[in-house]
C-alpha positions as CSV (number, residue, x, y, z in Angstrom):
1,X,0.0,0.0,0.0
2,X,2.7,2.8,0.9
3,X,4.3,1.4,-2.7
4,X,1.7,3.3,-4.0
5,X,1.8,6.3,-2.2
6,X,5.4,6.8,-3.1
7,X,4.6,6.2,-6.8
8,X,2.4,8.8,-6.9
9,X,3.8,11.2,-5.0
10,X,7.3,10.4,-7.1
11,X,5.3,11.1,-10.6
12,X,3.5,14.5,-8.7
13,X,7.1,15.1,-8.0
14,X,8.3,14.9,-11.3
15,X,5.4,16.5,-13.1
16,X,5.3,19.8,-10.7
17,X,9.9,19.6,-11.4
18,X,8.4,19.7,-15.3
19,X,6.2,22.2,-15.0
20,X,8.4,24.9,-13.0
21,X,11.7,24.2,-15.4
22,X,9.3,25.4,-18.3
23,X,8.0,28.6,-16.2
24,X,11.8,28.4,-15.2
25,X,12.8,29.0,-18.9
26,X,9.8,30.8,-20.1
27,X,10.4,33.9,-18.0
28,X,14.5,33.2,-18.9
29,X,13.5,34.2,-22.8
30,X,11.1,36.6,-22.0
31,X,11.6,38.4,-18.3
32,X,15.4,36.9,-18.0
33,X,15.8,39.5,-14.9
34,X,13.2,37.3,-12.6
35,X,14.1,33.8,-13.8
36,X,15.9,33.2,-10.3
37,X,12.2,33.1,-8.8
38,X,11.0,30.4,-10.5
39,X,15.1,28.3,-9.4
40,X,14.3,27.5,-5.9
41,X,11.2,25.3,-7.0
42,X,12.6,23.8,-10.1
43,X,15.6,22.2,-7.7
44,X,13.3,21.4,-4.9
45,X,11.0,19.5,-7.1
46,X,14.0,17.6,-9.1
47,X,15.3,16.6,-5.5
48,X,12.5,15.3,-4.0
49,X,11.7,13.1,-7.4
50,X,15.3,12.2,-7.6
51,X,14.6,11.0,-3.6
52,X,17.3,12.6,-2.6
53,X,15.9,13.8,0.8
């Protein structure tokens, strides 16, 4: 049962790591000065769906 749990959390994890690189590199092409807020979340997310934590 916690198999299962992890699995899904691990894909969340993975989509949310997705989804904040490309807001990540969207606002590097067009507002390059305020790509830095969008890092902190990109690296979080690819750490905790790398299960490095």
């Amino acid at each position: 049962m916690s198999t299962k749990t992890e699995d899904t959390s691990t894909r969340m994890d993975w989509l949310l790591f997705l989804g904040s690189t490309a807001i990540m590199v969207f606002m590097l092409a067009y507002a390059d000065e305020w790509f830095w807020l969008a890092l902190p979340f990109s690296l979080t997310f690819l750490v905790r769906a790398l299960r490095a934590m």
